[in-house]
C-alpha positions as CSV (number, residue, x, y, z in Angstrom):
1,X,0.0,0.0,0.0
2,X,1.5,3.3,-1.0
3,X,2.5,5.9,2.3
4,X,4.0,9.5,2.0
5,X,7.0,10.9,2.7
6,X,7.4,14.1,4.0
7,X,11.0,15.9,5.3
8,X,9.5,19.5,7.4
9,X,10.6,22.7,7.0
10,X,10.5,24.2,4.1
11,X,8.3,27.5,3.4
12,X,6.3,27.2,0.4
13,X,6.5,29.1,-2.8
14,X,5.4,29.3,-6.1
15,X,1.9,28.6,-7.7
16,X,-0.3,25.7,-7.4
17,X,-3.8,25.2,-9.5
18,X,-6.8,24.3,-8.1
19,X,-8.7,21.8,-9.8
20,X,-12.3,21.2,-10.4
21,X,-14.5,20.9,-7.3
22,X,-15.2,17.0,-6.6
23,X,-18.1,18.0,-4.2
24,X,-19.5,20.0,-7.4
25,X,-18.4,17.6,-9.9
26,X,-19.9,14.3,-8.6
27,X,-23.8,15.9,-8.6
28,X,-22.9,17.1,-11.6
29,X,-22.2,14.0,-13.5
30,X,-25.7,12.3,-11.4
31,X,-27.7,15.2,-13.3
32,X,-27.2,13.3,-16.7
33,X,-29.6,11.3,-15.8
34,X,-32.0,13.4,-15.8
35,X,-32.0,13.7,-19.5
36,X,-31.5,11.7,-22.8
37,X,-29.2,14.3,-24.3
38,X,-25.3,14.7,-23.6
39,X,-24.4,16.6,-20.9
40,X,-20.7,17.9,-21.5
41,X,-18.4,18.7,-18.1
42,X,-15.1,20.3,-18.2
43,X,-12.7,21.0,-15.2
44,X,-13.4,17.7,-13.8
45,X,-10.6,16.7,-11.2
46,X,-9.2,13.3,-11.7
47,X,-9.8,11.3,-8.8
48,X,-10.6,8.4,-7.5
49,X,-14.6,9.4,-6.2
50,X,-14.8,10.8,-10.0
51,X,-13.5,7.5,-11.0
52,X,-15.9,5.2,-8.5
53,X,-18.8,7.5,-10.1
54,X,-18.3,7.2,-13.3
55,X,-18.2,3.6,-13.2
56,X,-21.6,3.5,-10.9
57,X,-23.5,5.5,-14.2
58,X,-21.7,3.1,-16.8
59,X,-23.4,0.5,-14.9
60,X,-26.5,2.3,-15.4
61,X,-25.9,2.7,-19.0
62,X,-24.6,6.1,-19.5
63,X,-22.2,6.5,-22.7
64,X,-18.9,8.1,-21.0
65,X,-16.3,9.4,-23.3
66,X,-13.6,11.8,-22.7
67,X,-13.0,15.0,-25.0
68,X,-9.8,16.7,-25.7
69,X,-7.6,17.1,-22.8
70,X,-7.2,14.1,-21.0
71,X,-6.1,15.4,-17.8
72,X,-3.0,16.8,-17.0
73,X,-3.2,20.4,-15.3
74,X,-6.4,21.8,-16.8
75,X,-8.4,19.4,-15.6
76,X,-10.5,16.9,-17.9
77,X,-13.7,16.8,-20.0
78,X,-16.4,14.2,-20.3
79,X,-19.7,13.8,-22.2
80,X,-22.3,11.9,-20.1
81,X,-24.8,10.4,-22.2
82,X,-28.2,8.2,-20.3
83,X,-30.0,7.9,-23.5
84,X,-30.2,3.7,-23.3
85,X,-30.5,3.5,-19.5
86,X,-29.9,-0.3,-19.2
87,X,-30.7,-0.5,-15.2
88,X,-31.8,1.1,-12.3
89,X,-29.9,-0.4,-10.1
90,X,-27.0,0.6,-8.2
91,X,-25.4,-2.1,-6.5
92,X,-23.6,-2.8,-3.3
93,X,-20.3,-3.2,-4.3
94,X,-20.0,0.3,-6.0
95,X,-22.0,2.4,-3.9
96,X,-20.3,1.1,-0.4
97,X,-17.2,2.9,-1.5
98,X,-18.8,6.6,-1.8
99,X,-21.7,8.4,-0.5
100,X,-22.2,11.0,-2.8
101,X,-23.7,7.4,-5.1
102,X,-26.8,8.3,-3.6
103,X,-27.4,11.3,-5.6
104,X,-28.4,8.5,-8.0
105,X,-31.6,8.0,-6.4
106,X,-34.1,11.6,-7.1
107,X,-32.3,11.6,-10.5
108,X,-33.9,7.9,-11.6
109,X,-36.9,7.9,-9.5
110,X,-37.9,11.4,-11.4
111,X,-36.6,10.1,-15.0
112,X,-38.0,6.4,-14.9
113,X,-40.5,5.8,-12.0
114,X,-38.3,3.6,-10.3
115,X,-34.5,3.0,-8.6
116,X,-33.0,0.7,-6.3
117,X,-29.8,1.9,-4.7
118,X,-28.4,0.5,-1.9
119,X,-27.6,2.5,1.0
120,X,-23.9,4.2,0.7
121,X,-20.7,4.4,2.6
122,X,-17.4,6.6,1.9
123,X,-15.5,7.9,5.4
124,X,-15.9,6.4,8.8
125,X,-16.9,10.1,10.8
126,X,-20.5,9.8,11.3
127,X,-23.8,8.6,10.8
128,X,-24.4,10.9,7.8
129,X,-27.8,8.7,6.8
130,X,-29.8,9.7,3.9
131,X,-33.2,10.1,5.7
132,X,-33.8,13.3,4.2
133,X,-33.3,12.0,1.0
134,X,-35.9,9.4,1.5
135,X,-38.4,11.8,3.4
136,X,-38.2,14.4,0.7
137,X,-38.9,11.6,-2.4
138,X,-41.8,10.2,-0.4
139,X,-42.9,14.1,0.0
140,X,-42.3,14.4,-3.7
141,X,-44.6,11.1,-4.1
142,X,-42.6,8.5,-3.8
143,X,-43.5,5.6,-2.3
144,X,-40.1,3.9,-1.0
145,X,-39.5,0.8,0.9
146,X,-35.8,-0.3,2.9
147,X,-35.1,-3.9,2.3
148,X,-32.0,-5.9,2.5
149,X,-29.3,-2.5,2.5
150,X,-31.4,-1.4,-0.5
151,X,-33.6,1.5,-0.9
152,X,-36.2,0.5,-3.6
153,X,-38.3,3.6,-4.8
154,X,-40.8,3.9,-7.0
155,X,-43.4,6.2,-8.2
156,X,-46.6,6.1,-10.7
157,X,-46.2,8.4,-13.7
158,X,-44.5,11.5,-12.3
159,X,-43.4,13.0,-9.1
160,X,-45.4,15.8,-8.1
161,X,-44.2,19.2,-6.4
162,X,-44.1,19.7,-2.7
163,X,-43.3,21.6,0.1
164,X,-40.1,20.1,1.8
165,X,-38.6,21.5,5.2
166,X,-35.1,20.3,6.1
167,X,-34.8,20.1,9.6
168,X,-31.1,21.0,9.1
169,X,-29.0,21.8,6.1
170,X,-27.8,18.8,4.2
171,X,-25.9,19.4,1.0
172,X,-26.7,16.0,-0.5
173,X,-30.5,15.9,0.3
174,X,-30.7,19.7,-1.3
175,X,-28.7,17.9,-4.5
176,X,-30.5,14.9,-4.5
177,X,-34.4,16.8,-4.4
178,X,-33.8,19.6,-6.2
179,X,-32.4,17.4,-9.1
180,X,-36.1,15.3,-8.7
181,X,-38.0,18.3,-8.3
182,X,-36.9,19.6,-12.3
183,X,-39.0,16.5,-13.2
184,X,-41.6,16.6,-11.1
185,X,-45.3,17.7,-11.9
186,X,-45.9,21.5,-10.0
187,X,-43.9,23.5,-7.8
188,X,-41.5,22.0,-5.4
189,X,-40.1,24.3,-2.8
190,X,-37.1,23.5,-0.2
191,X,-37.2,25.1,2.8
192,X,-33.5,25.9,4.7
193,X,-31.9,24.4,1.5
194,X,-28.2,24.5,1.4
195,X,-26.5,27.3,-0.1
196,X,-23.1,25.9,-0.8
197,X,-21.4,27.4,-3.9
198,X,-21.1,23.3,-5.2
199,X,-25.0,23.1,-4.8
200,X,-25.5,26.9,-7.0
201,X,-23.0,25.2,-9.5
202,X,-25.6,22.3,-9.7
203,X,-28.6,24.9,-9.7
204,X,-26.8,26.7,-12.8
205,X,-26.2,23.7,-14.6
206,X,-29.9,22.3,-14.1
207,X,-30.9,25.9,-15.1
208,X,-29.2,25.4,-18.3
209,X,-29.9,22.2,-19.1
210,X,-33.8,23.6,-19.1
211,X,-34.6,23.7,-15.2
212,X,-36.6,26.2,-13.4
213,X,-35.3,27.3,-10.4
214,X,-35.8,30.6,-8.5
215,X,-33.6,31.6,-5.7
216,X,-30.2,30.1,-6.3
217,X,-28.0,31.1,-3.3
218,X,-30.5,31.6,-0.7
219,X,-31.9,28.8,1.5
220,X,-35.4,28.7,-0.2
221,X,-35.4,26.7,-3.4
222,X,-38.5,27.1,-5.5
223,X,-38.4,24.4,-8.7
224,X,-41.2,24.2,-11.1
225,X,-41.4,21.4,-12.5
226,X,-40.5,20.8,-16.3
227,X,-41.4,17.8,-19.0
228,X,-38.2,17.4,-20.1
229,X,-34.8,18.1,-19.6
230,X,-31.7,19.0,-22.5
231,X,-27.9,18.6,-22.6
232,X,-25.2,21.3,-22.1
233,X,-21.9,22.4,-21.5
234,X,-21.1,22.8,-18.0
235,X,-17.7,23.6,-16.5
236,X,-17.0,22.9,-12.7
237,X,-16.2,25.6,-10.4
238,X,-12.7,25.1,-8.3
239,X,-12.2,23.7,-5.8
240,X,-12.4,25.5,-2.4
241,X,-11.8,22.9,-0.3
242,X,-8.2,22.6,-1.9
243,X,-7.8,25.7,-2.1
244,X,-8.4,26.4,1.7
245,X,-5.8,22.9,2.0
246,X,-3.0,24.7,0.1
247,X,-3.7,28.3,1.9
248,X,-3.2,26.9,5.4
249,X,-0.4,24.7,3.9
250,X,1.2,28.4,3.6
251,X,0.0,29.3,6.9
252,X,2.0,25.9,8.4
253,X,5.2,26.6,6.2
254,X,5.6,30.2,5.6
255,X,6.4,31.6,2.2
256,X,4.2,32.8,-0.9
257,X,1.7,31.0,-3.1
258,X,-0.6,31.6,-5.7
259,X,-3.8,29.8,-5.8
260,X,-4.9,29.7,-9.6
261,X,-8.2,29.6,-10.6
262,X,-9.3,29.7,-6.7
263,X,-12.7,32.1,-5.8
264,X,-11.8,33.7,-2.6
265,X,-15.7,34.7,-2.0
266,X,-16.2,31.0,-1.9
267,X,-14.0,30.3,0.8
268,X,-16.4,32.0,3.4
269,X,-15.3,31.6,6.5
270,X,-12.5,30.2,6.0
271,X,-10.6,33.4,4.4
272,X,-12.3,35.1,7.6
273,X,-10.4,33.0,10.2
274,X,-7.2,32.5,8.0
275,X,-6.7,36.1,8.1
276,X,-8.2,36.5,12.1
277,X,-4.9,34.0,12.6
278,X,-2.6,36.4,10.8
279,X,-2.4,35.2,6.9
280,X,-2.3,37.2,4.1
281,X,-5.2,36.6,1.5
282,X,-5.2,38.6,-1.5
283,X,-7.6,38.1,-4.7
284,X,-5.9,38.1,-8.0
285,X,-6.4,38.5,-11.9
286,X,-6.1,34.6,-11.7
287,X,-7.0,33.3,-8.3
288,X,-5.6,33.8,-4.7
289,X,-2.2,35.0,-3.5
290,X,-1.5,33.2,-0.3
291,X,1.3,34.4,2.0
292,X,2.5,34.2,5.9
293,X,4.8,37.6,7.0
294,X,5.3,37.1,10.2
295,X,7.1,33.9,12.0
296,X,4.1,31.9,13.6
297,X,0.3,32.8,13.5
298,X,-2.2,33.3,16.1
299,X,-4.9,30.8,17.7
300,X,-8.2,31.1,16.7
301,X,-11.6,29.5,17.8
302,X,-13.8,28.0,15.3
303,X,-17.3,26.3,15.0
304,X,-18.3,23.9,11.8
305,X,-21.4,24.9,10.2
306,X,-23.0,25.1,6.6
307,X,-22.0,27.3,4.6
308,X,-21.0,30.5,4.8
309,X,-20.0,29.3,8.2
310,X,-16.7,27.2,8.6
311,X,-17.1,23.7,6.8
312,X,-16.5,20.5,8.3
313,X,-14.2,19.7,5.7
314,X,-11.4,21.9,6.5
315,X,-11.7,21.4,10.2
316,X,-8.9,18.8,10.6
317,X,-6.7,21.2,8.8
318,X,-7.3,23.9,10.6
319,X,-6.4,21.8,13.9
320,X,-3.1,20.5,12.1
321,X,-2.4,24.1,11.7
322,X,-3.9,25.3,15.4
323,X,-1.3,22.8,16.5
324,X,1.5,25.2,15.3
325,X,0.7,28.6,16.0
326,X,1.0,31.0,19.1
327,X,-1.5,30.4,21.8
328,X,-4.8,28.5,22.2
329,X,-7.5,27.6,20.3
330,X,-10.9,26.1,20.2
331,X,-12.3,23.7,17.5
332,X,-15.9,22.7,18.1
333,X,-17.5,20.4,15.1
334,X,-21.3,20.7,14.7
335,X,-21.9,18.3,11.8
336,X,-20.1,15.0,11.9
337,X,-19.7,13.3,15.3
338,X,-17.1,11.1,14.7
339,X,-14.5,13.7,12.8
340,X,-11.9,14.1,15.5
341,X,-10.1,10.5,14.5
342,X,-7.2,12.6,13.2
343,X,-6.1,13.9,17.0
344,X,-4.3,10.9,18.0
345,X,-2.4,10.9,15.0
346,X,-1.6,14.8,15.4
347,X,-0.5,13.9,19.0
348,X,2.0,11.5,18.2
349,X,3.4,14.3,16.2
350,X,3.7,16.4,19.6
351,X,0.3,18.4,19.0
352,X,-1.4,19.4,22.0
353,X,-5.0,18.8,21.4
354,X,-7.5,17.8,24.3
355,X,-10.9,16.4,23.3
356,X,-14.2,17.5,25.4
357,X,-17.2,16.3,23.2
358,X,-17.7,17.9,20.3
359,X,-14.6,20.0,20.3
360,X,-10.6,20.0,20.8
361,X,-9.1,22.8,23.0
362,X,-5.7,22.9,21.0
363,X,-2.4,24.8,22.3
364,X,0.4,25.6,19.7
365,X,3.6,24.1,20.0
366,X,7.0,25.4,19.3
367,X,7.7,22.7,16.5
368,X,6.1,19.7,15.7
369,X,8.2,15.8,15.4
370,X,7.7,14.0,12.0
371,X,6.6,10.4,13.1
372,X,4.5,7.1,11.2
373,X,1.1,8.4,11.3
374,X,-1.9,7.0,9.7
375,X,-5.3,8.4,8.0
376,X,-8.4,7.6,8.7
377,X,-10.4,9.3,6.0
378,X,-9.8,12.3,3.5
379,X,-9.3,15.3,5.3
380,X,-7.8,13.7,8.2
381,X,-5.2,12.6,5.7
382,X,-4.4,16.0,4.3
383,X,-4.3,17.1,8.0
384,X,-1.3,15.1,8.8
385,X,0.5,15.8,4.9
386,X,0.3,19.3,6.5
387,X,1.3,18.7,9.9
388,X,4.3,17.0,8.7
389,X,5.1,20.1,6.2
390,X,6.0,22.1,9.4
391,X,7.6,19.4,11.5
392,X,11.4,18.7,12.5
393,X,12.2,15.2,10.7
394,X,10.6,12.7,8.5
395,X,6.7,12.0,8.5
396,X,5.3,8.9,6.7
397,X,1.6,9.2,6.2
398,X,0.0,5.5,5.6
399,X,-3.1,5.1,4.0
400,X,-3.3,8.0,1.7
401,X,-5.7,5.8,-0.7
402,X,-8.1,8.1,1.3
403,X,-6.0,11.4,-0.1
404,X,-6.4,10.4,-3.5
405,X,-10.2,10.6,-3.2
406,X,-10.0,14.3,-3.1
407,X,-6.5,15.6,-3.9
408,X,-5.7,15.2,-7.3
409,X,-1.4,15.6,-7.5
410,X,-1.0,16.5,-4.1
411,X,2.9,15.3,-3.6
412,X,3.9,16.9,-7.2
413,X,2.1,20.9,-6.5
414,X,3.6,20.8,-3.2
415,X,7.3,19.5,-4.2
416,X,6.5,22.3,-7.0
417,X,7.0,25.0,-4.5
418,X,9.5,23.9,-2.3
419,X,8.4,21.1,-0.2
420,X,10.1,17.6,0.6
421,X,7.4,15.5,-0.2
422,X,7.2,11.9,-2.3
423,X,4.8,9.2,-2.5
424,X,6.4,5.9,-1.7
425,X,4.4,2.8,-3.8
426,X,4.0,-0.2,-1.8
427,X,4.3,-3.7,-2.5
């Protein structure tokens, strides 16, 4: 199994493009199914969730074939075509490896009447259980039954709009209804929808594609229903999520990097807090300039939340960098219960993290050790690549088949500007 190497210590400098978004591009590729035309994405990262996707929707029977660039540093293009759906299906052994495979389900139930999807997995921090998804479908008219790790849905002729209330913000059940919704007979409205920028990417696509939606951005969705959807062209925003990893990978080393292609309004919070700890964030003609004046930042508390708050994905991170800096800090996490599995791992390192519930009291070091740690899922893993960026010795991260779920290139952008870093393959 492959493990990285990383030698601390080195400020970072240079630039470093910031690919497609995965949480944008994996919706994304589930909304050609809601049409028989070819729906065309560019800027798609290449990773291994993009990867595990694409071959859930070949399984359905979506023609996938790749356009022009194939990759490299521009990121790649596919045409997704479900015009000779072949099942309805989505099996066990694909959809265990990802959740985002649920997004499957509004997408077939509003297209064909019927799906049968069994229930997902992906990282081990939390329950995340797609109950809203199922609630919202039967709202929508579904009439859906659990059996054997399956969900088997089904509906008679159309869905038909409805009023749906989340009880709390959930990214994926937003996705996953407001794709239905396009199909559905009437007016569908989601109440404290999410308002991530990957969800208004998905609300732009849908719109072009023939959708209409009112109230993209805000947290009431209102979708009228449509007969029939059309292809496009659709390219995927960046990344903030890496772009927020390779910002605080500045904050841990020092130095000056610029974030290509990055959208510094989408970071949110995060910008907010990066600069609160004493970074320098700067927008640019072509992204984000990144860069750390003084010789060690400043602790600073946080709280998860949906967006605009601080996200849940850059919370281990932000502790790796906590960890570091001058003073305490306090890192509560609101959405995922089990998403502290990275703080023994940061402790072996010399971290100083205490746990009380839902949040980590964490009180900067003077350096950090490089030591054999190992990740537990995909931001825990980019966590300790940082961590070990701004520690004395060698760190050899194990199990970074969870990093290459959402880092495309990691090792070769940061040896780019300066770092020690190499992936070492395994037997």
């Amino acid at each position: 199994m492959d493990h990285i190497r990383i030698r601390g210590g080195n400020p970072l400098n240079g630039v470093i493009r910031i690919g497609g978004a995965k949480n944008a591009a994996l919706p994304l590729m589930t909304a050609c199914l809601l049409t028989d035309e070819a729906l065309t994405l560019s800027n798609l990262p290449h990773l291994a969730d993009i990867t595990t996707l694409a071959n859930l929707l070949i399984q359905h029977g979506v023609d996938i074939n790749m356009e022009g660039e194939n990759g490299g540093h521009e990121g790649r293009t596919l045409s997704l075509s479900a015009h000779n759906i072949t099942s309805t299906v989505a099996p066990y052994d694909l959809v265990r490896k990802m959740r985002a495979t649920a997004l499957v389900l509004g997408p077939l139930v509003a297209r064909f009447g019927q799906a049968r999807v069994s229930l997902p997995g992906g990282c081990a921090i939390g329950a995340r259980p797609i109950d809203l998804h199922i609630k919202g479908l039967q709202e929508l008219g579904a009439k859906i039954e659990l059996e054997g790790g399956y969900v088997n849905a089904r509906c008679n002729g159309r869905l038909t709009g409805a009023e749906i209330v989340f009880p709390f913000t959930s990214v994926g059940a937003t996705e996953n209804l407001m794709m239905a919704a396009t199909l559905a007979d009437g007016e569908t409205r989601l109440i404290n929808a999410a308002r991530e920028p990957e969800v208004i990417d998905l609300a732009n696509c849908l719109v072009a594609m023939g959708a209409q939606i009112d109230g993209i951005g805000s947290d009431t969705l209102v979708i009228q229903g449509v007969e029939r959807l059309g292809g496009t062209s659709h390219r995927v925003i960046a990344d903030r999520i890496e772009a927020g990893t390779y910002a605080m990978a500045v904050a841990v080393t020092g130095g000056e990097v610029q974030l290509v292609g990055a959208n510094l309004e989408h970071l949110g919070a995060v910008s907010e807090t990066l600069r609160a700890a004493g970074l320098i964030l700067e927008e640019t003609d072509t992204g984000i300039s990144a860069r750390r004046e003084n010789d060690r930042l400043t602790g600073v508390d946080v709280m998860t939340d949906p967006y605009p708050g601080f996200p849940t994905d850059m919370q281990a991170q932000f502790m790796a960098l906590m960890a570091t800096v001058n003073g305490a800090s306090m890192v509560t996490e609101t959405i995922f219960e089990n998403r502290f599995m990275h703080v023994p791992e940061l402790t072996r390192m010399g971290a100083n993290i205490n746990l009380h519930g839902g949040s980590a009291m964490i009180r900067g070091v003077p350096k950090l050790t490089g030591a054999p740690v190992m990740a537990t899922d995909l931001r825990a893993s980019v966590s300790l690549v940082l961590a070990g960026l701004a520690a004395d010795g060698d760190t050899i991260v194990n199990r970074v088949y969870h990093l290459d779920r959402g880092y495309e290139r990691l090792e070769e952008k940061l040896a780019a500007c300066g770092a020690e870093v190499e992936r070492i393959k395994g037997d």
